[in-house]
C-alpha angles and dihedrals in degrees: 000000000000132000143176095216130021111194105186105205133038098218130123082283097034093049102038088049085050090045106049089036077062100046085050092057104258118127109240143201123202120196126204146176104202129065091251138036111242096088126211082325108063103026100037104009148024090026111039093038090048085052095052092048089050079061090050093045097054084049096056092042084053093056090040084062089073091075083065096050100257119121138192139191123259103267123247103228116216099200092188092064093040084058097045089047092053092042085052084059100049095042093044089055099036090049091050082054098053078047094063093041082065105052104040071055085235110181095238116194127187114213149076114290122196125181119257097178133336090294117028135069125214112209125221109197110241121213108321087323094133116221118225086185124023088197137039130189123212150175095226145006132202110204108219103155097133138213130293133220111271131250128230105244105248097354106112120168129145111207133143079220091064114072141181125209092285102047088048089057088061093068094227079181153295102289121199099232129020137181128204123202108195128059092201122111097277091059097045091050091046097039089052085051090056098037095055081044099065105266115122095235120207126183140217118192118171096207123071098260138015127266093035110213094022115107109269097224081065091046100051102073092049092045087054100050096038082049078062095044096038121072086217139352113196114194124194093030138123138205116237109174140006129179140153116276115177111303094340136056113254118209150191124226125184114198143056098335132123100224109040084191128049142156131237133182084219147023137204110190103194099157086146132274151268146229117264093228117129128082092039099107105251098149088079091053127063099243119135120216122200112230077269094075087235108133114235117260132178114212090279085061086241115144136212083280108074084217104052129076126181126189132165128040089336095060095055137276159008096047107217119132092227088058083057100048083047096046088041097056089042079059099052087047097054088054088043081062098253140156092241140142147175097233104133114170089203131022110190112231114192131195102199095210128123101292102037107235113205141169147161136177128017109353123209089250092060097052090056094053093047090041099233129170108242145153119235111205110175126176124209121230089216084074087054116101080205094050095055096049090051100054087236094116093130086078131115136207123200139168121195106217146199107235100208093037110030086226118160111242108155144018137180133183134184111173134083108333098352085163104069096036090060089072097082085051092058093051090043092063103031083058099049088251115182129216079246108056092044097052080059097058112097116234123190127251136277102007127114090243080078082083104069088055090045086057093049093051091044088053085055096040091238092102108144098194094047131037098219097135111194120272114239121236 
């Protein structure tokens, strides 16, 4: 068969970059593996774990209660109807996707594609999925196929009793005892699920602190209540060895812990993730792929083949779905013929713990590396009415600023619903916002978006609800 586009991956970037193509007139095949669109995000990640997390939060909400006087019992957990609820999510929004496919009239396939040469597809049959074609040609491709859990190096072991992040978000059980190796944001998330569930969690991270990258001021609130809700946590330590003993998995640990060997009913192994991009056959195109297997994009996502273009985690990091729906309609537009480009000053990243950890633009981390003069204003939720009614006074505010300018260049955020508050954040930077004008804007009260104004007044010494007066130079 013959097609104008070929978009390989039905995932948030596959499927955004196949819907607006459509809406722009091409006609458009999407090619995809699984039975539904939706990719790794929406059937084994962002959304199921997201609902699950909804579960561990009103739990914890339930226990915080305690602090007012009102007290409930411990919950009984049917695991059968937490399963059917998250699978009602996945299969509400997968089906609404198949919905839209329909209508934009988008060619959906469902099968493997490899490249045989810089414009045509073979296609490999999945499942009983029957193939009218078994190659399509096409003018151009998008390469959406997407990233896979990490392995530990040397470390092989198949066990049911071994899981990655998917296998996790099918709630096998509630076992007893888990451990988590992998302080990043996919084991924290997963690891609070299980904790509020019942499992005594313990984490390995083999770096000094969790959330490696992310600003430690932000860290520090989440590190202390997970060190509450964890049986352990053990920074700088690896894990050197697992394998099956009886009915729990025995492992090796080698750093400051007491016991270098310990036992476990279960195991999540979310040491990150890579590109999905071998067996696709790139070798008879002219892509290019870095030693890290992510194909080689410019800031219109084409490749080294004028034919080719690749977006999403594929395409390099950082690996969020949202960064993939962007990159994938950038894309679209450069083939539309149009004046676009994937130049974002800020991409939000968000860690959907209790509390919430967010951030966008220049951290405070970055400008160290790079050695850039900036101003760091932060304002503590301890100083929030709302904060304080709320019982969330752990949080932190803070802006990264330009000192000449008073640009915003940076914002992070750990506190209640630090996700959605870093929106504005977003929108502060990518429009040359400076601390100024955003100390102008008027937010309501009492809400914790309050804060980001607050930061922005303490930056400028004129905060009400701190005296914190601005340093001279």
């Amino acid at each position: 068969m013959q097609t104008q586009l070929a978009v390989i991956g039905g995932g948030p970037g596959g499927y955004a970059a196949a819907f607006l193509a459509a809406d722009l007139g091409m006609e458009v095949t999407l090619i995809e593996a699984a039975a539904d669109l939706g990719g790794v995000c929406l059937a084994r990640g962002c959304i199921p774990s997201k609902a699950l997390l909804h579960v561990a939060r009103a739990i914890g909400q339930a226990e915080h209660l305690g602090d007012w006087g009102v007290a409930f019992a411990r919950p009984t957990i049917d695991l059968d109807a937490l399963r059917a609820r998250k699978q009602k999510v996945i299969s509400t929004l997968a089906a609404g996707l198949g919905q839209l496919a329909k209508r934009r009239k988008v060619n959906v396939i469902r099968a493997r594609a490899a490249f045989a040469d810089s414009s045509t597809l073979e296609l490999t049959p999945v499942g009983d999925a029957p193939l009218e074609d078994t190659q399509v040609r096409f003018e151009h491709a998008i390469l959406a196929t997407g990233s896979y859990s990490a392995r530990i190096p040397g470390v092989n072991v198949r066990s049911g009793r071994v899981m990655y992040s998917g296998g996790a978000l099918e709630l096998p059980d509630v076992p007893g005892s888990l451990l988590v190796v992998g302080g990043g944001y996919i084991g924290l998330e997963l690891g609070t699920v299980y904790a509020a569930l019942g499992s005594r969690v313990s984490v390995v991270e083999m770096t000094d602190g969790l959330l490696p990258g992310a600003d430690r001021n932000l860290v520090k609130p989440l590190a202390n209540r997970l060190a509450g809700q964890f049986e352990a946590i053990h920074l700088g330590t690896k894990v050197t060895g697992i394998v099956e003993s009886g009915d729990q998995i025995e492992v090796t640990l080698d750093g400051p812990v007491e016991q270098p060997t310990q036992r476990f009913d279960r195991v999540l192994i979310s040491i990150g993730r890579r590109p999905n991009s071998a067996d696709l056959g790139l070798e008879n195109t002219k892509v290019e792929l870095d030693t890290q297997g992510f194909i080689q994009t410019d800031a219109q996502q084409r490749t080294a083949d004028p034919k080719i273009l690749a977006i999403g985690d594929v395409a390099g990091q950082p690996m969020l779905a949202h960064k993939a729906s962007h990159e994938g309609k950038v894309a679209v537009e450069v083939l539309a013929g149009h004046d676009a480009t994937f130049a974002p000053k800020a991409i939000p990243a968000v860690v959907f713990t209790e509390p919430e950890v967010a951030w966008a633009g220049l951290t405070e981390n970055e400008a160290k590396q790079q050695d850039r003069a900036i101003e760091v204003a932060q304002f503590p939720w301890a100083a929030s009415g709302r904060a304080l009614a709320v019982g969330a006074t752990d949080g932190l505010t803070k802006w990264v600023v330009e000192p000449e300018s008073g640009r915003l260049l940076g914002c992070g955020i750990v506190g209640a619903g630090a996700g959605d508050l870093i929106s504005e954040a977003v929108l502060a930077i990518e429009s040359g916002t400076t601390v100024a004008g955003l100390s102008k804007t008027i937010h309501p009260h009492p809400t914790l978006s309050e804060t980001l104004a607050g930061a922005a007044e303490v930056n400028l010494g004129l905060a009400t609800d701190l005296y914190r007066p601005k340093r001279k130079r």
